[in-house]
C-alpha positions in Angstrom: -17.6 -19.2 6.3 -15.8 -16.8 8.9 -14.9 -13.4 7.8 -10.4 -12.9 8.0 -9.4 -10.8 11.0 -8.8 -7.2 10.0 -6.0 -5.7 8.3 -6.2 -2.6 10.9 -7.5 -4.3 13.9 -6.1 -8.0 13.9 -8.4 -10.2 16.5 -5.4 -12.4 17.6 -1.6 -11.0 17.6 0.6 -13.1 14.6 3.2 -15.3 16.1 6.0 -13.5 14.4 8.9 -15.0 12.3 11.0 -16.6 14.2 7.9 -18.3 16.2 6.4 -19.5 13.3 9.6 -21.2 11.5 10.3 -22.7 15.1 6.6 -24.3 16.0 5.3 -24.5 12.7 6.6 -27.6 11.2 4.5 -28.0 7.9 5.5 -24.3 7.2 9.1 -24.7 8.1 9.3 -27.3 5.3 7.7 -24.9 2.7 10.7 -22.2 4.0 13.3 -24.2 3.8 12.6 -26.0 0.6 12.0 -22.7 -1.1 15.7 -21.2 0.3 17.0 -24.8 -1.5 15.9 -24.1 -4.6 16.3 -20.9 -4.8 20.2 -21.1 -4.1 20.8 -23.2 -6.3 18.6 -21.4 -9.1 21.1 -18.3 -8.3 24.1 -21.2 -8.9 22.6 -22.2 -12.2 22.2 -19.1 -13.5 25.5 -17.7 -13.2 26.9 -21.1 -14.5 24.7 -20.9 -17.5 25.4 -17.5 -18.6 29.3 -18.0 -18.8 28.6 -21.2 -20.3 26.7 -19.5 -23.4 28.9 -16.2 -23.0 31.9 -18.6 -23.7 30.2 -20.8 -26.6 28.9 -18.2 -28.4 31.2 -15.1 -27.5 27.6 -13.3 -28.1 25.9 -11.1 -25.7 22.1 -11.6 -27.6 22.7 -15.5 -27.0 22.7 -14.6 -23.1 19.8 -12.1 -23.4 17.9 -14.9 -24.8 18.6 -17.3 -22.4 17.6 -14.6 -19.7 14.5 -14.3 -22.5 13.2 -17.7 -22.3 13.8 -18.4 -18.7 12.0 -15.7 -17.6 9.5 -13.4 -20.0 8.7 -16.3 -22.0 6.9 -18.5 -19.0 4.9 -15.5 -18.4 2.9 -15.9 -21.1 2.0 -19.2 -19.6 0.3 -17.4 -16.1 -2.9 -18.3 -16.7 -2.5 -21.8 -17.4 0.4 -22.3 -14.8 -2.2 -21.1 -12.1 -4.9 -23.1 -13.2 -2.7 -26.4 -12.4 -2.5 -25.2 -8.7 -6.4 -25.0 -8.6 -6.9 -28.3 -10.4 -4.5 -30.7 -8.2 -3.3 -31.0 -4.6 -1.1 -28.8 -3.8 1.5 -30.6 -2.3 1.4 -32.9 -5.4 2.0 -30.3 -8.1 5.0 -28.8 -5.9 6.6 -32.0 -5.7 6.5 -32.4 -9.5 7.6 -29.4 -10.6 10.6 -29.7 -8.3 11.3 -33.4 -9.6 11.1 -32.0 -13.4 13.6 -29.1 -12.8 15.6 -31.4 -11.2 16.0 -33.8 -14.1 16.0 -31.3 -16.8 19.5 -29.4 -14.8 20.7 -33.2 -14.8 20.2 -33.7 -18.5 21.5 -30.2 -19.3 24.5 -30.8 -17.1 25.3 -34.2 -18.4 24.7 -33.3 -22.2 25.8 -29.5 -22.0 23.8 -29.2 -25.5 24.3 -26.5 -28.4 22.1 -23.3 -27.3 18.9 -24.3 -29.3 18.6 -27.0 -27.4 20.0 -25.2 -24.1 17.5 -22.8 -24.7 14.4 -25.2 -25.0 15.5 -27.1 -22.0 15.5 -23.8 -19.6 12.2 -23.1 -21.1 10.9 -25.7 -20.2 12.7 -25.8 -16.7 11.4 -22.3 -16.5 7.8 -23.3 -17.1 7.8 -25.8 -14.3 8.8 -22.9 -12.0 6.1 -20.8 -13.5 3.4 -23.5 -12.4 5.4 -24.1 -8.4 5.1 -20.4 -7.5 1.3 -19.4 -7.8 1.1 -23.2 -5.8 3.3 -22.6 -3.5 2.0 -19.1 -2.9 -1.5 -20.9 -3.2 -0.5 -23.2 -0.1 0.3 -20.6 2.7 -2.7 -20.1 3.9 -3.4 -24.3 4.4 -0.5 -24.2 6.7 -1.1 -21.3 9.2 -3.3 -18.9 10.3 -4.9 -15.7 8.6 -3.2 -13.5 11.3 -0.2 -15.4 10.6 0.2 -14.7 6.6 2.1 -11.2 7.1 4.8 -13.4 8.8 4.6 -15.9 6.7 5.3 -14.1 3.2 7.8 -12.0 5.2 10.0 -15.1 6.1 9.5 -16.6 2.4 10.9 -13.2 1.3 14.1 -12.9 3.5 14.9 -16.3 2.9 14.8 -16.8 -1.0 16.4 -13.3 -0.7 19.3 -14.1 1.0 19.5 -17.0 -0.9 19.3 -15.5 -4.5 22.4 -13.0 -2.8 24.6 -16.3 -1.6 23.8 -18.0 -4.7 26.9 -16.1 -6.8 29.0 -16.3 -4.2 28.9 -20.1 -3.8 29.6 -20.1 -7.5 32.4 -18.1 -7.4 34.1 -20.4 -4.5 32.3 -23.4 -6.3 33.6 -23.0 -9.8 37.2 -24.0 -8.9 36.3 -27.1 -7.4 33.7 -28.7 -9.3 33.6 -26.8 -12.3 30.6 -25.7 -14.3 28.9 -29.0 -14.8 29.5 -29.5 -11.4 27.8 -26.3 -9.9 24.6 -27.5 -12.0 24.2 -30.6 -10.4 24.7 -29.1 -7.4 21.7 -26.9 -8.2 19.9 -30.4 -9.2 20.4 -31.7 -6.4 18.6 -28.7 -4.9 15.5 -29.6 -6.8 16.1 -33.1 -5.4 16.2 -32.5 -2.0 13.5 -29.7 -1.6 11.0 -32.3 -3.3 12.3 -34.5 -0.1 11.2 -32.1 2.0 8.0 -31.0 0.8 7.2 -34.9 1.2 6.4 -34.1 5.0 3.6 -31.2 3.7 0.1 -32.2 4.8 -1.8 -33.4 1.6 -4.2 -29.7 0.2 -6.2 -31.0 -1.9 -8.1 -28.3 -4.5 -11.0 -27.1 -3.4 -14.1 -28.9 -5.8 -17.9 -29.2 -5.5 -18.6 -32.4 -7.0 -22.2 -31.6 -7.8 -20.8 -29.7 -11.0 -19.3 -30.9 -13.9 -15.8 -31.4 -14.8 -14.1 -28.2 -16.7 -11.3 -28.2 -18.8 -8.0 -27.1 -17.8 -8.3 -24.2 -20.7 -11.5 -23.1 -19.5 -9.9 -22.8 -15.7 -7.9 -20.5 -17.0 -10.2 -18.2 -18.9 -12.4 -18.8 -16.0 -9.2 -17.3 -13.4 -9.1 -14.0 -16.1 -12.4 -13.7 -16.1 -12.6 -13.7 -11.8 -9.8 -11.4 -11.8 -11.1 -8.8 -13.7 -14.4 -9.2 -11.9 -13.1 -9.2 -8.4 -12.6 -5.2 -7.6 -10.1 -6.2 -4.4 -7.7 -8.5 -6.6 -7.7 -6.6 -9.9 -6.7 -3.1 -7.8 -3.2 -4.9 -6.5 -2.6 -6.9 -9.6 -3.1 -3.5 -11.8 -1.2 -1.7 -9.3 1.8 -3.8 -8.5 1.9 -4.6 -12.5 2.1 -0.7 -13.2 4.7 0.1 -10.6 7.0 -3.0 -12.1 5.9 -1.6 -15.7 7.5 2.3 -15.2 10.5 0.9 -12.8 11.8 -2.9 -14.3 14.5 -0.8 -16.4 16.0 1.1 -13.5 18.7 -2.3 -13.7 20.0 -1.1 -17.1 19.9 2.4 -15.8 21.6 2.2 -12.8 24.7 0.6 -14.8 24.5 3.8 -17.0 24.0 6.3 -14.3 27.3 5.2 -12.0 29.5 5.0 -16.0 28.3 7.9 -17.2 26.9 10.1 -14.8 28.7 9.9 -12.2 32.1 8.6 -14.5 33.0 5.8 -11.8 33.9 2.9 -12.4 32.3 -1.0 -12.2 32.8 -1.5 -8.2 30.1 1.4 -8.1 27.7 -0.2 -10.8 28.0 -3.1 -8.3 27.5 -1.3 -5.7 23.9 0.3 -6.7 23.0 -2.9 -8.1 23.4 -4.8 -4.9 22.1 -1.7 -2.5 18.3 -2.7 -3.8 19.4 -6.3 -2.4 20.4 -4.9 1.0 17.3 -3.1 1.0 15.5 -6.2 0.3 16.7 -7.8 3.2 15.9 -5.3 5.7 12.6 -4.9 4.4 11.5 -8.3 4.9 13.4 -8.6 8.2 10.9 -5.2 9.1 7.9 -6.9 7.8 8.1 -9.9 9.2 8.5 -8.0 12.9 6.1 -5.7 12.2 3.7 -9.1 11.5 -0.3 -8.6 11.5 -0.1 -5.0 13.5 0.5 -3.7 10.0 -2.8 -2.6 7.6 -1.7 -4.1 4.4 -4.0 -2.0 2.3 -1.6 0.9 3.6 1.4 -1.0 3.3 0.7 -1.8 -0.6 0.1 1.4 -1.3 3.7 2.5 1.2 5.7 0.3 -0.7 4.4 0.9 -4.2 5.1 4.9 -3.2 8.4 4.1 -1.7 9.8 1.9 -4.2 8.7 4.8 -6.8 10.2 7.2 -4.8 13.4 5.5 -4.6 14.2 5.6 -8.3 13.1 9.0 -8.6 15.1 10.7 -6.0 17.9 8.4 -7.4 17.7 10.4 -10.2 18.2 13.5 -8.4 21.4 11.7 -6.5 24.4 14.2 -7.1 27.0 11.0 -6.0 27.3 7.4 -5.7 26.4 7.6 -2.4 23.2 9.2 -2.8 21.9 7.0 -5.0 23.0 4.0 -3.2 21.0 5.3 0.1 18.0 5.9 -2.4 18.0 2.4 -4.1 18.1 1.0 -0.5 15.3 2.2 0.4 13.5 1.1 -2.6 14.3 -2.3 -2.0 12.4 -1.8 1.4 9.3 -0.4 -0.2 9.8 -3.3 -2.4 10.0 -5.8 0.0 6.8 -4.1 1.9 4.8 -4.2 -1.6 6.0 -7.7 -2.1 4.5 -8.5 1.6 1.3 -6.7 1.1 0.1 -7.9 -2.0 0.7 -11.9 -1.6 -1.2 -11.2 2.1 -3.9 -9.2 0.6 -4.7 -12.0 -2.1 -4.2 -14.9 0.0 -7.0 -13.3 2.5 -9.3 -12.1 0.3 -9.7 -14.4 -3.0 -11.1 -17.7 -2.2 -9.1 -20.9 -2.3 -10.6 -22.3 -5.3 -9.3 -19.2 -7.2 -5.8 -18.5 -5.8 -3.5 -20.5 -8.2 -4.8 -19.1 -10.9 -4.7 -15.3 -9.4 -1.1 -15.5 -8.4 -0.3 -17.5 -11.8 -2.1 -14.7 -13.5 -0.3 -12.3 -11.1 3.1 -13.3 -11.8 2.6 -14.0 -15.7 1.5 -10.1 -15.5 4.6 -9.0 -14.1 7.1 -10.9 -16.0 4.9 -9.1 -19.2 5.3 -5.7 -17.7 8.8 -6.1 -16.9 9.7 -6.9 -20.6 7.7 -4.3 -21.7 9.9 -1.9 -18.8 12.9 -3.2 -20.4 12.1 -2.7 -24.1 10.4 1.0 -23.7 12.9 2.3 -20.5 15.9 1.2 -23.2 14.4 3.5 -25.7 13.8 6.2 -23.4 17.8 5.4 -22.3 19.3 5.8 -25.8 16.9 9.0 -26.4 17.8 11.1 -23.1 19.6 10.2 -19.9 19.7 7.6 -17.0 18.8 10.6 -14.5 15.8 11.7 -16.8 14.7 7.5 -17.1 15.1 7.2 -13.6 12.8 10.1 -12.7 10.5 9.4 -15.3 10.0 5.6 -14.2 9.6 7.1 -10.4 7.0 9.7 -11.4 5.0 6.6 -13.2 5.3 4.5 -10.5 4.0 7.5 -8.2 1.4 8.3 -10.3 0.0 4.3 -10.2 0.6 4.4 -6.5 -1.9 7.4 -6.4 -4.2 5.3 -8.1 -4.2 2.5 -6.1 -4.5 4.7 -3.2 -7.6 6.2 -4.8 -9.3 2.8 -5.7 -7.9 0.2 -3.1 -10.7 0.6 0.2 -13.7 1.0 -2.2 -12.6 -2.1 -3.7 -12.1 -3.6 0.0 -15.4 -2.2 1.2 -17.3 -3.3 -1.8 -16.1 -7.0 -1.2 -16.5 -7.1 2.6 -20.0 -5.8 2.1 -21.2 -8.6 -0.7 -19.1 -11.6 0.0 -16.9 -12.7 3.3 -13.3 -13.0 2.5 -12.1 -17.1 2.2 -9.4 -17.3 4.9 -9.8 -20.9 6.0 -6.4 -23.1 7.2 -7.7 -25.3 4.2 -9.5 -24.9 0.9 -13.2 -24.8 1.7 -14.5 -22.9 -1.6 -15.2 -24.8 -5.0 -12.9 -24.0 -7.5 -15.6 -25.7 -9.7 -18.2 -23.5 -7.7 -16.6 -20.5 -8.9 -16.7 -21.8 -12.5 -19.8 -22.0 -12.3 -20.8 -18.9 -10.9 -18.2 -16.9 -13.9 -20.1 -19.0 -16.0 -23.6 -18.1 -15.3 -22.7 -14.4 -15.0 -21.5 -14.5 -18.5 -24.6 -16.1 -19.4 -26.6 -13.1 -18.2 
């Protein structure tokens, strides 16, 4: 097994973005299937909302469709993940893309009282659970380790720009083809990204079969069990979980901070709502020139510090202005933490065990999101959105200075016992790995 090239001192120089969606065909279809869905998720969801916001005339009805269609699928990261280490790769995309599909058919062609809305985008929602940590999962079976930074980078700007178009093709949409109409349209998204991902080279999981079969519950204690274990993978999942955990309720703080604050009016909540967007954009479009002459280790640890930093000098901002500048460049360090952690996970945690750590990764951060929401609203109500804003920033400083502290003995540790598993294809047992969690539990 061949050690990845260095973060610090790549062997071969990345091929950059706009190389790699040009030459790279297999990857290309992963890109552009991913922008698909994505704008027509971003269609969907608006439609949805005034759907339920017009039924129900009740604002809790649209927090708990927000609720189960993205906290409650969390839950599910372990076991999500686990389906990406348990069947090809390709297959499981293609699936979950089909399902979604059909369920925003059935839910446009019935348009169904909100219990059963509700169980319908639950269950769409847990069939996008289980296609991110695989198609995260994939990346590294269709280009090179010194390729990944660009990779990630072009995934990002893409479903980025496409999660910003999506309202706007609603807006001009909803005249035209009315709401049922704007969620076929978003089926047909589904649809035709599963066409495309038909042309993805078959990634089978990685298996030894000299060991025995395990179930698809005991994967996924297995994946916990690894990810606690493994020093490299725990550091950015703990990390990136803390930073989302002190900063998720800077949305509902921002709203209050341009009302009341500042005493303007709803262009300006718009406004520092979409700056992070902006910044989001840029940021990838940075990372993906910057490519594999970037350290990710200190990029992680950058964009955690930055993305802190943003919300806590935006609670120093004296104007709208001020804190626009500061949330876009939060949305950079986001984009650069974003970058960073998929690369670092993708090259350093074998292939039999990524599913299940980016299932596991995401399912974390939906958790500590809610959790943002439900404790930065109480802090909210009990002081200010200045004082929420710089207390979430200080947090998310003081995690970045942890991660910092315990991110290269964790990467030293790991190089020195184990060579990272940065093979075009899956080369490590999943089973293997079973096995080995197994037997160290044994002892």
């Amino acid at each position: 097994m061949s050690a990845p090239s260095s973060d610090s001192n790549t062997r071969e120089r990345g091929t950059g973005a706009l190389p790699l969606l040009r030459h790279h065909s297999a990857f290309r279809v992963l890109w552009g299937a991913r922008v698909l869905s994505f704008t027509g998720d971003a269609l969907s969801l608006v439609a949805l909302m005034l759907y339920v916001a017009e039924q129900t005339g009740q604002a809790l009805a649209v927090s708990l469709l927000l609720l189960v269609g993205d906290f409650a699928p969390a839950l599910l990261g372990p076991l999500t993940g686990a389906i990406s280490d348990r069947f090809d790769l390709k297959r499981v995309m293609i699936a979950c893309e089909l399902l979604q599909g059909a369920l925003l058919v059935l839910i446009a062609l019935t348009m169904p009282p909100l219990p059963v809305l509700l169980a319908l985008v639950a269950a769409r929602a847990i069939a996008g659970q289980v296609f991110q940590p695989a198609s995260r999962a994939v990346v590294p079976a269709l280009v090179r380790s010194e390729d990944l930074e660009a990779a990630n980078a072009s995934v990002g700007f893409g479903t980025q720009a496409a999660e910003a178009l999506g309202p706007l093709l609603a807006a001009a949409m909803f005249p035209l083809v009315g709401l049922q109409g704007v969620l076929l349209v978003d089926a047909a998204s589904f649809f035709l990204s599963a066409g495309l991902l038909v042309a993805l080279p078959s990634v089978p999981p990685a298996h030894d079969g000299a060991a025995p079969p395990v179930s698809l519950f005991r994967q996924a204690r297995d994946g916990l069990v690894y990810l606690w274990r493994a020093r490299v993978a725990r550091v950015v999942a703990l990390g990136f979980c803390a930073v989302v955990a002190f900063n998720g309720v800077d949305d509902v703080a921002l709203v209050l901070l341009a009302k009341d604050t500042f005493q303007a009016g709803d262009s300006a909540v718009g406004l520092l709502l979409g700056a992070v967007g902006l910044g989001l954009v840029a940021g990838y479009a940075l990372m993906a020139r910057l490519g594999a002459g970037t350290a990710m280790p200190v990029m992680l640890v950058l964009g955690f510090a930055v993305s802190s930093m943003g919300n806590l000098l935006t609670g120093l901002a004296w104007a709208v202005s001020a804190a626009f500048a500061m949330q876009a460049v939060r949305g950079v360090g986001i984009a650069a933490m974003d970058v960073a952690s998929h690369t670092l996970i993708q090259r350093w945690v074998p292939a039999g065990m990524r599913g299940r750590v980016f299932g596991n990764l995401y399912g974390a951060i939906g958790v500590a999101a809610g959790l943002s929401y439900v404790a930065g609203g109480l802090l909210l109500d009990a002081t200010s959105a200045p004082v929420t804003l710089l207390v979430a920033g200080a947090g998310g400083v003081l995690a970045t200075v942890v991660v910092a502290w315990q991110l290269p003995g964790a990467l030293r540790t790991h190089a020195a016992t184990r060579e990272p598993d940065c093979h075009p294809m899956p080369t490590v047992g999943a089973s293997r790995f079973d096995s080995a969690v197994r037997a160290s539990q044994r002892a």
